[in-house]
N, C-alpha and C positions, 0 to 999 in steps of 0.2 A: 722316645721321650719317656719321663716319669710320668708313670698315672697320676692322673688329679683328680681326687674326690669336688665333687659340688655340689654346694651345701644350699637349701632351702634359705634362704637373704630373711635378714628381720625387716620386718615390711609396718612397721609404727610399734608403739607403746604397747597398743591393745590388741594386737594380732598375734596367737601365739601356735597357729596352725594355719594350713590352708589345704585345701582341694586339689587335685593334679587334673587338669580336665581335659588336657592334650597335647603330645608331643612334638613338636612339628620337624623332629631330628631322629631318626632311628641307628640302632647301634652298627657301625660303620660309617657312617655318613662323615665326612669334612665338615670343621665349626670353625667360623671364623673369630677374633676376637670378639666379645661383645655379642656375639649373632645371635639372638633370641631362640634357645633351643626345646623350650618348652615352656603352653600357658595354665596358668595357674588359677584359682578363682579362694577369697576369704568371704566370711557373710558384708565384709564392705567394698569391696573392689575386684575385679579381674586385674590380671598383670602377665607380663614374661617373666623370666629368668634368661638371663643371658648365660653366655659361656664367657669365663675369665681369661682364658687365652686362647688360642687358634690350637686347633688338633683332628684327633677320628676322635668321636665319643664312640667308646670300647664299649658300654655298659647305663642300660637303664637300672637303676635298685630299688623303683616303684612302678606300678601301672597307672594307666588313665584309671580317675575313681577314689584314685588313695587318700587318705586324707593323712597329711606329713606334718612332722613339728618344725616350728624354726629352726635351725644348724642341724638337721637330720640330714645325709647325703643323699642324692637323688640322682647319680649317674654319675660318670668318670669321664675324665677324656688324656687319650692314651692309646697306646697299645696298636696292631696291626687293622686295618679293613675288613682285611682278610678270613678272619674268622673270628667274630665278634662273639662273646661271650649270650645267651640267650636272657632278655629277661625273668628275671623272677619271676615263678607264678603267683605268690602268694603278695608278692611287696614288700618284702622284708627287704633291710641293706644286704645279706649274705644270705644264699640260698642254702636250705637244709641240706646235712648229708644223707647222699640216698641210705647209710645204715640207720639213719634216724627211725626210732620206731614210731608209727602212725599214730597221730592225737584222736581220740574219737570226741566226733561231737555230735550235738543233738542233733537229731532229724528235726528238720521244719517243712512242714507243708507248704507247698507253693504257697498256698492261700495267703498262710500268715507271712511270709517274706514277703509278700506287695505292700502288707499295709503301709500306709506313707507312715512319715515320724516328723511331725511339727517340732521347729525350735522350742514353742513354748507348748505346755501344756494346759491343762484345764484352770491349776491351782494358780498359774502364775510363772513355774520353774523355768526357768530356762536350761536347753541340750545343747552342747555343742557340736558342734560338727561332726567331731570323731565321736563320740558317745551317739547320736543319731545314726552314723552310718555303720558302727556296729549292732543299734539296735533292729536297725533297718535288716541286715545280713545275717540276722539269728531269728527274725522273723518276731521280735517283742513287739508287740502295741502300746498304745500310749497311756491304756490305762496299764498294765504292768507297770510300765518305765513312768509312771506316777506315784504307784507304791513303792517302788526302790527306796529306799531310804539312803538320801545322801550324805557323803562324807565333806562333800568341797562348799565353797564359801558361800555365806547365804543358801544350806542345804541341798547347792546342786550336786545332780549326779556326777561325779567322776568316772575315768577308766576302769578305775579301781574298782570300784561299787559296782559299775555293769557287769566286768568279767566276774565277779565274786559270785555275782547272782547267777551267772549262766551255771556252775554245774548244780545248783540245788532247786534250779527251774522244776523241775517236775516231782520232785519234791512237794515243791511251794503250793503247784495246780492241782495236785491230787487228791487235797480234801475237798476239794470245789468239785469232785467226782462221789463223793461216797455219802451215805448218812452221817448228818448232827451228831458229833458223840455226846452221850450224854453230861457227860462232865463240862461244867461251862471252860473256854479256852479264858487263862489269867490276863485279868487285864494290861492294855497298854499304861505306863508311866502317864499319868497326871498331866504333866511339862509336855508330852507328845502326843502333836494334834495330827487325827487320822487325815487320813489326804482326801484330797476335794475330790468327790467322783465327780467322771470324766462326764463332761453332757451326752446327751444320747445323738445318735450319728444321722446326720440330715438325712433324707428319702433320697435315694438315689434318683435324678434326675434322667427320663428317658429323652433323648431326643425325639423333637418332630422328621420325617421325610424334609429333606433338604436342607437339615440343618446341619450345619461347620462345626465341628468339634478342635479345638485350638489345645493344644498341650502349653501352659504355660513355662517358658523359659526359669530359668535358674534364677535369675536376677527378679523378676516377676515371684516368684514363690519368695522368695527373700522378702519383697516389700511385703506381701499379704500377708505373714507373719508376723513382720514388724508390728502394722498395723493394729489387727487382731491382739497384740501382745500389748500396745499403747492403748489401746480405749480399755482393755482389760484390766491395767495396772490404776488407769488417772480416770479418779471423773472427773471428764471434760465439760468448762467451763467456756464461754466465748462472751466477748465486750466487743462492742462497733462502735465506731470514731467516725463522724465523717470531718476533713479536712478542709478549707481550702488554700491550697499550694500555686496561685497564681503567681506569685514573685517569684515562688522557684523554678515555675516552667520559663516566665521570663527571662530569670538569670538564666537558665541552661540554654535559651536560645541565641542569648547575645553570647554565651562565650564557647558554646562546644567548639564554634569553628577555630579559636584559638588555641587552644587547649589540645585538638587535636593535633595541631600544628605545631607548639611546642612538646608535647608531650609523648607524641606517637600512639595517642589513645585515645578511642573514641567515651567520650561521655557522658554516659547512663544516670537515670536517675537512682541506679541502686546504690552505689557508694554512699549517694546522700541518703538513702532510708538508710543504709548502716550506722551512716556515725550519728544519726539521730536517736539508734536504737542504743547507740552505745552507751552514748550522752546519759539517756535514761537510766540504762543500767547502773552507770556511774552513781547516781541521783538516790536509785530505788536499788539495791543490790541483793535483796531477797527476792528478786525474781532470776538473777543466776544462780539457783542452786541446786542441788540433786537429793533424790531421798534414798537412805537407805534404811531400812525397817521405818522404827519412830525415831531416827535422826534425821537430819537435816545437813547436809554439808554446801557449805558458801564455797563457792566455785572463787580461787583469787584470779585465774585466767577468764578473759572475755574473749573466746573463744565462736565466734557468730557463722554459723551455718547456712548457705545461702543453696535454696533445691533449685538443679539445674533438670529438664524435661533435655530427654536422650533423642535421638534420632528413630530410635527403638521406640519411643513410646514410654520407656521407662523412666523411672526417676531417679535421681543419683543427688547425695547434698556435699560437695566442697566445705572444708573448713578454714574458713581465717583467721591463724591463730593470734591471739593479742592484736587485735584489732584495735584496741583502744587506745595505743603505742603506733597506729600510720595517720597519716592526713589523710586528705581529699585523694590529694593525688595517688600516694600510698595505697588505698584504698581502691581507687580506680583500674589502676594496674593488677590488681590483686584479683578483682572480681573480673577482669578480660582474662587473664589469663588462667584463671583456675575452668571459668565458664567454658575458655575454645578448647581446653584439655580434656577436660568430662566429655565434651562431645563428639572428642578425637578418640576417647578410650583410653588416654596417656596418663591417667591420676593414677598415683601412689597411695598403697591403704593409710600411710600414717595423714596422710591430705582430708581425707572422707572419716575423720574420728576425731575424737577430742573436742568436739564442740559442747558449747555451752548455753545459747540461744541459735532459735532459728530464722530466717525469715524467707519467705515464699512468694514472689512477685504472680498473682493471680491475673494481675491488669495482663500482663504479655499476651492472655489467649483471651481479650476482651473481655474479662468476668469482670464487675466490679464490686463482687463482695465475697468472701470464702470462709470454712471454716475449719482451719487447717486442724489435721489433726497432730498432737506434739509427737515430737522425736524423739523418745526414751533415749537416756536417764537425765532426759534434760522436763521442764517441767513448766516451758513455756514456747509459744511460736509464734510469729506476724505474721498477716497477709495484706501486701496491700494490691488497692484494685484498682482498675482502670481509669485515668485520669479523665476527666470529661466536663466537656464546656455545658455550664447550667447555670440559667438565672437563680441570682439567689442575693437576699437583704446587706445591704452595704451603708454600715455605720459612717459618717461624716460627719464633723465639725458642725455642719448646716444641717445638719438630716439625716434618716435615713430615706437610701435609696434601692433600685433597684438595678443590680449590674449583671453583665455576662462576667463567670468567674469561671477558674479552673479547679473542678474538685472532684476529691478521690475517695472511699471508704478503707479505716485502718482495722483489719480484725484481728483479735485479739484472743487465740486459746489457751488456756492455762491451767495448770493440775489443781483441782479445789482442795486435794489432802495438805496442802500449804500454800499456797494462792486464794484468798480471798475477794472475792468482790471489790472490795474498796483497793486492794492493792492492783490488781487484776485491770480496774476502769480507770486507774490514777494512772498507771504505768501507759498506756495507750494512749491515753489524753494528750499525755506529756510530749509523746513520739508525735502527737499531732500538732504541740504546741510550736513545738522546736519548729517540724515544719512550714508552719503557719509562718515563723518568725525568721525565715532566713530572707535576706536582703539581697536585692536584684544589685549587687553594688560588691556582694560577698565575695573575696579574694580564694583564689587556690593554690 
């Protein structure tokens, strides 16, 4: 049969690389159509690649490690069992000809090839993948790959700007070896602000006798970057709501069993904080927007993010996009089936991006208050908490009195560089409002 190249699949909008993290097809092997021949990992999802039709894959044209662009080829399938082609050492698509004459590169000491290489840096920048794991394999730090001066959007480093700097590397370190010369060095442009030094490097932690050293997974250093890159970007703001939602734990009681029943879907009280958050959004629509520099961009999609907790331990957030365009039911289907798929491993990168609001049900692990931190480049997030029976003041006609009631805490975090307080406590309220006001009578 004809060899067939296979191409790296565009996996969302925002995905324009990913990671090769392991094979699970070696060159020889039988593929069947469709048959997941290798998995792949982006900074928002793991995934497979399938094979497009039934054959021998002839040829791997990357290693476990690589980090590949969209439509770049990553193997063939084709050709005899019998003596399959070897993979590339280096990961290129076509392996060099042995008269190629040898590239010299820098020596790098072990030492400096460990240093790890954070997504973000000190200043704020963000590395991508491939610019990380090149810097990573040439042994750069982060305060080096903080001075790069970049050429890509909003100042980041590119390929470009990494490889440029490797050959004049020791160049660049070698006055940082010799005496001051006396001549002061010209100053930098006016317009170009020096880079943020990097903070100094925590004390190495010695373990005690008997303690567990855990190597955090891929997916685990992903979040803890995020993180670290979200409280560094947003000063974080938080507003508490408390609710009470007895009508709507009523109405959920009287109808889930029908609803089930018609619908083939069990039903959660998330859908309804969705379209309550939507509601709001609709209402107050400067809390879906993103910042970039001193602009401000209003997000037209409502776009809601709902963090699902992994089997792992990990956390993973589903997107549903145009949420403000499904009902209840709509809605309901939406949040089962994006939920049992994140915890199957079956989500799609373009599924886990694009979102525009967050929200994070804290109540599931009994918490009743949280304080979520936001999900860059979004610039606000919910939490809500564990529903729970408590006496509390009940306005009447005749009186007030005192009733058993069912109520929850709404919290509310959000970016203070364009979120203020009044918008920040108005917007939560509201989501409280709504709640407050759904009727045990409400149709779906």
């Amino acid at each position: 049969m004809a060899s067939i190249e296979i191409l790296l699949p565009k996996m969302g909008e925002s995905v324009a690389e990913a990671t090769i993290t392991k094979w699970l097809k070696k060159p020889g092997d039988a593929v069947a159509a469709d048959e997941p021949i290798v998995e792949i990992a982006t900074d928002k999802v793991d995934s497979e690649v399938p094979a497009p039709e039934a054959g021998i894959l002839s040829e791997q044209l990357v290693k476990e490690g690589d980090v590949v662009k969209v439509g770049q080829p990553i193997a063939r399938i084709g050709g005899s069992a019998a003596a399959p082609p070897p993979a590339p050492a280096n990961g290129s698509a076509k392996a060099p000809s042995p008269a190629a004459p040898p590239v010299a590169m820098p020596a790098v000491p072990a030492s400096a090839a460990a240093i790890p290489v954070s997504r973000t840096g000190a200043s704020g920048k963000f590395y991508s993948p491939l610019v990380r794991n090149i810097a990573q394999s040439e042994g750069i730090s982060m305060a080096e790959l903080e001075a790069i001066t970049g050429t890509g959007e909003g100042g980041r480093v590119t390929k470009k700007d990494i490889l440029g700097y490797l050959p004049n590397r020791g160049a660049a370190q070698a006055p940082e070896r010799v005496a001051a010369p006396s001549i002061a060095p010209p100053s930098a442009p006016a317009s170009a602000a020096p880079p943020s030094p990097a903070p100094p490097p925590a004390p190495a932690l010695v373990p005690a006798p008997g303690d567990e050293i855990i190597e955090m997974d891929r997916m685990r250093r992903l979040i803890a970057d995020h993180m670290v890159m979200s409280k560094r970007t947003s000063p974080h703001v938080t507003s508490f709501v408390e609710a009470d939602v007895t009508n709507l734990v009523l109405w959920r009681e009287k109808a889930k069993k029908a609803f089930e029943q018609r619908e083939g879907e069990k039903l959660t009280f998330t859908p309804v904080f969705i379209m309550a958050i939507v509601q709001a959004i609709k209402e107050m629509p400067m809390v879906n927007v993103q910042v970039d520099g001193y602009s401000i961009i209003r997000k037209r999609d409502i776009n809601i993010g709902m963090a699902a907790a992994l089997p792992s331990g990990n956390l993973i957030v589903p997107v549903i996009k145009n949420a403000d365009q499904l009902n209840l039911v709509g809605l309901a289907k939406k949040v089962n089936d994006l939920a049992n798929r994140a915890r199957a491993g079956k989500l799609q990168p373009d599924e886990v991006s694009g979102g525009t609001y967050t929200v994070t049900n804290v109540g599931t692990f009994g918490n009743v208050l949280g304080t979520p931190v936001i999900n860059q480049p979004q610039v606000a997030i919910m939490a809500t908490g564990a529903i729970r029976k408590k006496p509390a003041v009940v306005e009447t006609p005749t009186g007030d009195m005192i009733g058993i009631r069912h109520m929850m805490f709404l919290s509310h975090s959000y970016d203070h560089r364009v979120v203020d307080g009044a918008l920040g406590g108005r917007f939560v309220r509201r989501v409280a409002d709504i709640l407050e006001q759904w009727s045990t009578e409400q149709a779906y």
